[in-house]
C-alpha positions in Angstrom: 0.0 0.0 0.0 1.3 3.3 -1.3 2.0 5.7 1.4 1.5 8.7 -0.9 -2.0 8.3 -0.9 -1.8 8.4 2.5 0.2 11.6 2.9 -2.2 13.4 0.1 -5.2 12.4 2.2 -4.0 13.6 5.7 -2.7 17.1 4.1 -6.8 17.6 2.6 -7.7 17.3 6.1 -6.5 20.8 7.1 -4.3 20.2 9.9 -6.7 18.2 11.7 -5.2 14.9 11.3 -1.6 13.8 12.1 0.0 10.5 11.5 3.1 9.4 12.5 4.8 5.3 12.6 1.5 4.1 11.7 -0.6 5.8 14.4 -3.2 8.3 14.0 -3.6 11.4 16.7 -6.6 13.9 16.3 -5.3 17.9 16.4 -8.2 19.5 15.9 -11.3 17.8 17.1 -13.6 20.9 15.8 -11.8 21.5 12.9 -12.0 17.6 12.0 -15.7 17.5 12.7 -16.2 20.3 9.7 -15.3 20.1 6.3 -12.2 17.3 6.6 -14.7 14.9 8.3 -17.2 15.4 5.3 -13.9 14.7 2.5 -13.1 11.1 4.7 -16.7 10.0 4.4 -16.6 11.1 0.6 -13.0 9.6 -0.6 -13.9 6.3 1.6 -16.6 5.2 -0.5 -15.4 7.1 -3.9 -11.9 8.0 -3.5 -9.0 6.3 -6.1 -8.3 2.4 -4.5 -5.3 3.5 -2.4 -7.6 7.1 -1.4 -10.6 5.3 -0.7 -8.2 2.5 1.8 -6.5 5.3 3.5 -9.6 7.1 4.6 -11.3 3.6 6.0 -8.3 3.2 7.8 -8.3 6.5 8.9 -11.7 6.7 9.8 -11.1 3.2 12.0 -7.9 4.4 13.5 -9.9 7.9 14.5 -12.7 5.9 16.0 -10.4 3.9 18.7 -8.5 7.4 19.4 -12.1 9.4 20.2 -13.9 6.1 21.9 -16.0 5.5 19.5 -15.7 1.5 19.0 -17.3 -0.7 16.9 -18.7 -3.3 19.1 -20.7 -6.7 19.8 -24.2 -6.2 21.4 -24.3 -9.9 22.8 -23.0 -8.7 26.6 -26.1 -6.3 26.4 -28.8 -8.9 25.4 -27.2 -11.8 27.5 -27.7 -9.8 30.3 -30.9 -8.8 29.4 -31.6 -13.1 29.2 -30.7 -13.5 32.1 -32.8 -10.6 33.6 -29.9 -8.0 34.6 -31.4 -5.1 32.1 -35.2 -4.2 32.4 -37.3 -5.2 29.1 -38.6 -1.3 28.8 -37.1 -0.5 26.0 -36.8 -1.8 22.3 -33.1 -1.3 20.2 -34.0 -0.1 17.1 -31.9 -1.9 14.3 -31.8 0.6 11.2 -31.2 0.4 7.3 -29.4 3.0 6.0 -29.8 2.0 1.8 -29.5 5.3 0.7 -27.6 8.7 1.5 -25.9 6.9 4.2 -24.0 9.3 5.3 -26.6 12.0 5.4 -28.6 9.7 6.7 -26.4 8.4 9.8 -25.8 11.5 11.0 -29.8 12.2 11.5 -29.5 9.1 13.0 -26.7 10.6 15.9 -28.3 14.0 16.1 -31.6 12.6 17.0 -30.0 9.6 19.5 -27.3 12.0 21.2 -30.3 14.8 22.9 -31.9 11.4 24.0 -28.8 9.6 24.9 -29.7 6.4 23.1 -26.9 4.0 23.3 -28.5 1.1 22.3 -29.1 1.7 18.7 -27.7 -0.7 15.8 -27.4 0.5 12.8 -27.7 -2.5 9.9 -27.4 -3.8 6.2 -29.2 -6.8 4.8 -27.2 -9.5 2.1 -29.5 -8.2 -0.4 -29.4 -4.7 0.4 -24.9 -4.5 -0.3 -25.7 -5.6 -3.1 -28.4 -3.1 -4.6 -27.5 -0.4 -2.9 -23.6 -0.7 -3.6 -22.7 -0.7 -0.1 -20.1 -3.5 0.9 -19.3 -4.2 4.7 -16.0 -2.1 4.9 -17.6 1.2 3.2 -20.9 1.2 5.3 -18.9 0.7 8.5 -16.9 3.8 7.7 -19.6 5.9 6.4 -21.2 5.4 10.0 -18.2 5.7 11.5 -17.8 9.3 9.4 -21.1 10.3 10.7 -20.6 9.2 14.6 -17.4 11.8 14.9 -19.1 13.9 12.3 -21.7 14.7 15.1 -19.7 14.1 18.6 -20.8 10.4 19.3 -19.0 8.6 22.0 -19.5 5.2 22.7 -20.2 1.4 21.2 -20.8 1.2 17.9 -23.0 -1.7 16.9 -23.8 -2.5 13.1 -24.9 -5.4 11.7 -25.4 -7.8 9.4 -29.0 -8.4 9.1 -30.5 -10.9 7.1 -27.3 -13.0 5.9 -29.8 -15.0 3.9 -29.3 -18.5 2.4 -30.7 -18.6 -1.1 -33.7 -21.6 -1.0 -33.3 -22.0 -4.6 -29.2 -21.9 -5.2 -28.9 -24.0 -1.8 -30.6 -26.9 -3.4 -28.3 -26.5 -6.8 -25.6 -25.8 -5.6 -25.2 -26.4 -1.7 -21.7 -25.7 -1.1 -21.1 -22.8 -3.5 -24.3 -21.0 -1.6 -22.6 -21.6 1.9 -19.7 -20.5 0.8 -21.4 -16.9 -0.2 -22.8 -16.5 3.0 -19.9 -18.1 4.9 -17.6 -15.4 2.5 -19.5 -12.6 3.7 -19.7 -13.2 7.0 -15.7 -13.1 6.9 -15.7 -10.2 5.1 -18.0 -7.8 7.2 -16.3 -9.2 10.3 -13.2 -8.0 9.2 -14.7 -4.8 8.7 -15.8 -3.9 12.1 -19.4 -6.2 11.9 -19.6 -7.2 15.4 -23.2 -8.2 15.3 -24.4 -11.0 12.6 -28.0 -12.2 11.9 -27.8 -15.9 10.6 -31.3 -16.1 8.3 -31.5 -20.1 7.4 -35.3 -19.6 7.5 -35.7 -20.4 3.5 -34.8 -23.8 4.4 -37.4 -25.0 6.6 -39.2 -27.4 4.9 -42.8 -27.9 6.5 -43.4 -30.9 4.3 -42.1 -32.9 6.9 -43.9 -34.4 9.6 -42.3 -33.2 13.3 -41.0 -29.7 13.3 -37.6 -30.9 14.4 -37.2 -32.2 10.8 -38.8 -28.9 9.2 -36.7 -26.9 11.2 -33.4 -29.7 10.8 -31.5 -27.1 8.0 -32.1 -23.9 9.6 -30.8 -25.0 13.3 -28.1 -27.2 11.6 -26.9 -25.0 8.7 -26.8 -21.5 11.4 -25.2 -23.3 13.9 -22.2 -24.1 11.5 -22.4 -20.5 10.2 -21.8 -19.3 14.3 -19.1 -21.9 14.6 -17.4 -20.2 11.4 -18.3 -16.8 12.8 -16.4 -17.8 16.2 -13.6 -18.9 14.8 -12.8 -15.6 13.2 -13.9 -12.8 15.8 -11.5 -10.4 17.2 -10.0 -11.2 20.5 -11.8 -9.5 23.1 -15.1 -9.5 20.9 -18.2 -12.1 21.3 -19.6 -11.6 18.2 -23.8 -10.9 18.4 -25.2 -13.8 16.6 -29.0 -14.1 15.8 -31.2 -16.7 14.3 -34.5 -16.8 12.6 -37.3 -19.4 12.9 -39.9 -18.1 10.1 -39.7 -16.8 7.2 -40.8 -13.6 7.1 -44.0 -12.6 5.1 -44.8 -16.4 5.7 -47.1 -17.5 8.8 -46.6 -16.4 12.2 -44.4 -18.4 14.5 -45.2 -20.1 17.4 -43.3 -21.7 20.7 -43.2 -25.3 19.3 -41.1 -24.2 16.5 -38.8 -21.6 18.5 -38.1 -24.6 20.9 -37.7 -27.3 18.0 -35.0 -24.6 16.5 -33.5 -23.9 19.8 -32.8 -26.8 21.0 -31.9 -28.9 17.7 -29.3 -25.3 17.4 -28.1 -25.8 20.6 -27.2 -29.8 19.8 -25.9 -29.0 17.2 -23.5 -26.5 18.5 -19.6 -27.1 19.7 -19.7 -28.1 23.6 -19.4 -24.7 25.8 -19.5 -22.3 22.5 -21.7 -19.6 23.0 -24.9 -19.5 21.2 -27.4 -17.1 20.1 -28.0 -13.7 21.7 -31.6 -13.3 20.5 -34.1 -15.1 17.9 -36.3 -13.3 14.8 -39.7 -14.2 14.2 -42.6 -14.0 12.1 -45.8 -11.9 13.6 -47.4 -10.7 10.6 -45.1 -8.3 9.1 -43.6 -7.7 5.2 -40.3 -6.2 4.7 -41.4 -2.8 2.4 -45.0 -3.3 3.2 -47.6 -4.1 0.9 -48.1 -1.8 -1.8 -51.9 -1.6 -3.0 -52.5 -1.1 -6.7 -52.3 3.2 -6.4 -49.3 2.6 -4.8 -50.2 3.1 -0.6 -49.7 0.7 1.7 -51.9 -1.5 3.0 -52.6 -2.0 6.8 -50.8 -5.2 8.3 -52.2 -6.9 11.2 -49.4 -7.7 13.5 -49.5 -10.0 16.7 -48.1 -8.6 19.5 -49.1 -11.4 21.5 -46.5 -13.7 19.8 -43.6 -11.0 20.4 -44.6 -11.2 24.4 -45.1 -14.9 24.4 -41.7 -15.9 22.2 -39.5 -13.3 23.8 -40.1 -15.0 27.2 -39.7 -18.2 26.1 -36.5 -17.0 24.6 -35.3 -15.7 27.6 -36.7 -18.3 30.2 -35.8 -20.9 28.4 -32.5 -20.2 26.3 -31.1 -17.1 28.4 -31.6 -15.1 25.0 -32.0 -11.3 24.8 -35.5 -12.1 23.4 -37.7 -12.1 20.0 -36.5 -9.5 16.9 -39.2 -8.2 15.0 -38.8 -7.3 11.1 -39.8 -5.5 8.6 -41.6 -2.8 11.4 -40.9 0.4 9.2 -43.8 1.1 7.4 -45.7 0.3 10.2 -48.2 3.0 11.1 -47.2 4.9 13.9 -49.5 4.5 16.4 -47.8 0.7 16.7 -44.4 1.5 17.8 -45.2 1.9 21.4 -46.7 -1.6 21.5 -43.0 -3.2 20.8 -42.1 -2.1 24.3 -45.1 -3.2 26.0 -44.8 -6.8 24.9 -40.8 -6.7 25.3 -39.8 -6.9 21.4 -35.8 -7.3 22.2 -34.8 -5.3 18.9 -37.2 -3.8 15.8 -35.8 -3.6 12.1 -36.7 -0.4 10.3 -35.6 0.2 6.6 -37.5 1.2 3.9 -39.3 3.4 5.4 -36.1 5.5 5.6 -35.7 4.9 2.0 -39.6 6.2 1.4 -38.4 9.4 3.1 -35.7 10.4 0.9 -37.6 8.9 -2.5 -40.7 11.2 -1.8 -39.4 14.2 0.0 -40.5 17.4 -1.2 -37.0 18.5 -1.8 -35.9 15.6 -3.6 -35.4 16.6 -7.5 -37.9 15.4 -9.5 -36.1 14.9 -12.5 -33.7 12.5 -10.6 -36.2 10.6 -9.3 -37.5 10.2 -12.6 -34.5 9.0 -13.9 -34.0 6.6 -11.3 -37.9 5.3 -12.3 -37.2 4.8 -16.0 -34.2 3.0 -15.5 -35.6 0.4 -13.3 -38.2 0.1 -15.8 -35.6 -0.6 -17.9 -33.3 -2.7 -15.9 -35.8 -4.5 -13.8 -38.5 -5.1 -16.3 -38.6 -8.7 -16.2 -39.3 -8.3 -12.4 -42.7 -6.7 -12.9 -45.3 -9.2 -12.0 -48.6 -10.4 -13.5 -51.0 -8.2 -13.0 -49.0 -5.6 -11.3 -49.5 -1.6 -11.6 -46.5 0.3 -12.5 -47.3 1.9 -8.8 -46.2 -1.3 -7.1 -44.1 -2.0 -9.2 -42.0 1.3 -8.4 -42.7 1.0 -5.1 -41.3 -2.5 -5.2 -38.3 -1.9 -6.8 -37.4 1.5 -6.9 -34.5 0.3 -3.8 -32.8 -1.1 -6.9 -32.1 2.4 -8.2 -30.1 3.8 -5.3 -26.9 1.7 -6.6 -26.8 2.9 -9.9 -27.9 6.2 -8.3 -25.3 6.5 -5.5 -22.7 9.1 -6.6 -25.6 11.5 -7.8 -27.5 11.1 -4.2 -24.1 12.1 -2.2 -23.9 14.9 -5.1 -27.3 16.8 -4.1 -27.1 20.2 -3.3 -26.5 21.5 0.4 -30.0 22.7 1.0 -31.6 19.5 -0.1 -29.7 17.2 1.6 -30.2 19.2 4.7 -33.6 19.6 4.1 -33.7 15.8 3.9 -31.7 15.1 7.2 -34.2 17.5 8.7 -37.2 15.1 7.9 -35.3 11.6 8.8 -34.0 13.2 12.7 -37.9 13.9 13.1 -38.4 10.3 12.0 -36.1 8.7 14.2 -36.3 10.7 16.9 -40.0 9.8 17.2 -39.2 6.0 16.6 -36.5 6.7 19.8 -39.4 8.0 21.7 -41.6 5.3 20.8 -39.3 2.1 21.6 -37.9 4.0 24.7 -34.0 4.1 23.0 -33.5 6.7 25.1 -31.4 6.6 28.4 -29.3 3.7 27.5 -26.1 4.8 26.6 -25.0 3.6 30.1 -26.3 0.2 30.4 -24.7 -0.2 26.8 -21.7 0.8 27.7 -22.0 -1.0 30.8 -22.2 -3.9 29.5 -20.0 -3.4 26.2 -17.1 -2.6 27.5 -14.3 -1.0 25.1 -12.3 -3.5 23.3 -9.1 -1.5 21.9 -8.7 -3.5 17.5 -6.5 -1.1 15.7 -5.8 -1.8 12.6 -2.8 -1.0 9.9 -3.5 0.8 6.7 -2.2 -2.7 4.7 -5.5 -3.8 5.9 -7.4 -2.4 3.5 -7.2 -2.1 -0.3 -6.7 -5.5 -2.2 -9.0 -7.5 -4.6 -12.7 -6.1 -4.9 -14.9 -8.1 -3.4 -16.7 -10.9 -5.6 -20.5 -9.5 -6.7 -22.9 -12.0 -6.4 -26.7 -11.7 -7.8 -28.7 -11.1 -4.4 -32.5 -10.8 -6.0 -34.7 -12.8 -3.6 -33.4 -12.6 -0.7 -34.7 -10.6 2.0 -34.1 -6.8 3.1 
């Protein structure tokens, strides 16, 4: 790795930056927190190769020297399990597909008033892949946004929804694994302390007993948390969850959260440490369910399964409890109720993505764009009988890849204007799960675990693309 790149990078950043034998020092805080802060987030995810690895490193080295650590939430939810931490509050787990940066930093300015501490911040298998967002750029773009805004504190993202393929695991069973088992490597090395495990395509409910419906999902995650604890840091109990329905499928119930659990924790190495918390189906979709003009329809969802699974979790398996999904388009009025029947953690995406898409401020002539080429590029996705309403609304997340360079490029005013909309939306979805107030019990129980890393790190072989339609967000 050329140290040039290095040198170029540090003299942008306006005397805010020093480093010297490999280590990183902070001059300036204020100074670094303005415009310099803004040209790391920028050059990580579109600088030249050797820019773009300097400024992740940078970025990773700046985070250990201000405490701001990436970090594993398991010590949090364990606790939780084993009824340490009060169940009053929900951690929301959040999506950022487009604007990241932007975004992430209306993320920290409506958790840091509130002193939310307990707030993961996530990207789904499918969602790196449409969005252009692989593990080692997302984790710095939040990592820009955290000093960006004067974050201290654990850092928790995730990946959510490292899905196994139903359809490529029964052609091709090893290459699939491999994927998942690929990425998983990858986003730990970034700084992904916290990894959901989604085998729920392969539960097979032709079967007879639910031990053998659920026999690939408990078998197949449990190797996938071996693999995952055989490659976290030292120091770091990586946050590993599981799921026991598919979601969008029917609701879940305790005979198949204890057939999972306990074929899981069989199949598991003797005295390696499990699952910190368990997804479940109640009734949700992940986007919502557009109706032909294009609104969402109404979803029913079952609280009562959330209260009575997330005990059982608990109780039973000294879990943090049951993760709900696909919660963001939710109306409002149903946040509260995550709390009152002790939802461990929430997943909120696209409605974050529906902000930015229909903002007043967002140009129209872009948006159009973005439309007709996923007309274009996704036609063969339309479905029968489909309106081209649901059809955008349905795909229009695939446009933020292509997109991505002209989204970071809007004008000042609108991306302020749009930051300005998404605070007000998380900071009511803070009030709602009760986020707020837990920055000590997180750090409490997430100690700081000191990882630095050297700038020979990063840089190498771009990471292999793989097609990720059909999995889940």
């Amino acid at each position: 790795m050329s140290t040039e790149a290095l040198q170029t990078l540090v003299a942008d950043l306006e005397g805010s930056v020093r480093v010297d034998d490999g280590r990183v020092s902070v001059q300036d805080e204020n100074k670094l927190r303005g415009v310099p802060m803004d040209t790391l987030a920028k050059k990580a995810v579109f600088g030249e190769p050797q820019q773009l690895a300097a400024a992740r490193w940078i970025l990773w080295e700046l985070g250990q020297v201000l405490g701001i650590y990436p970090a594993s939430i398991n010590g949090l939810y364990m606790a939780r399990g084993r009824g340490e931490v009060p169940v009053n509050f929900t951690v929301p787990a959040i999506n950022l597909r487009a604007m990241a940066y932007d975004s992430a930093r209306a993320v920290f300015r409506a958790a840091l008033p509130r002193k939310v501490g307990a707030l993961i911040f996530e990207i789904a298998r499918s969602e790196i892949g449409y969005t252009s967002q692989r593990p080692a750029e997302y984790l710095s773009v939040v990592m820009a946004a955290a000093i960006k805004e004067g974050y201290r504190g654990p850092l928790f993202v995730q990946g959510d929804h490292f899905q196994v393929n139903a359809k490529k695991f029964k052609t091709d069973r090893d290459g699939e694994l491999q994927a998942v088992s690929d990425l998983a490597d990858e986003a730990i090395k970034a700084g992904f302390y916290n990894i959901d495990i989604d085998t729920s395509t392969l539960v097979d409910l032709s079967y007879s007993t639910v031990d053998e419906q659920q026999r690939n999902n408990y078998e197949i995650c449990a190797n996938l948390t071996t693999f995952i604890r055989e490659r976290e840091p030292e120091g770091v109990t990586v946050s590993v969850g599981g799921e026991i329905g598919e979601i969008g499928e029917k609701n879940s119930d305790e005979i198949e959260l204890r057939a999972y659990m306990d074929g899981y924790n069989r199949s598991l190495p003797h005295g390696m440490v499990g699952l910190s918390k368990i997804s479940i189906q109640t009734g949700t979709s992940h986007g919502g369910v557009p109706l032909p003009d294009g609104t969402l329809a109404q979803v029913k969802i079952d609280f009562n399964v959330i209260k009575a699974l997330s005990r059982v979790a608990r109780q039973a398996y000294g879990m943090g409890g049951a993760v709900q999904h696909g919660a963001s388009t939710l109306p409002d009025e149903a946040f509260h109720q995550f709390v009152q029947n002790d939802a461990t953690e929430v997943h909120l995406a696209t409605g974050f993505q529906n902000i930015v898409y229909d903002h007043e401020a967002f140009p129209a002539d872009l948006r159009q764009r973005i439309y007709d080429h996923i007309k274009t590029a996704h036609a063969n996705e339309r479905k029968e009988g489909q309106t081209e309403e649901q059809f955008i609304y349905k795909t229009r997340k695939k446009g933020l890849g292509p997109f991505k360079a002209e989204l970071w490029a809007l004008p000042d005013e609108v991306r302020g204007a749009i930051r300005v909309s998404l605070e007000e939306k998380f900071g009511f979805l803070f009030d709602q799960l009760s986020a707020g107030d837990t920055v000590e019990v997180a750090r409490r129980y997430v100690p700081p675990v000191e990882i630095h890393k050297r700038l020979a790190d990063y840089g190498g072989p771009a990471a292999r693309e793989e097609d990720t339609s059909g999995l889940a967000d």
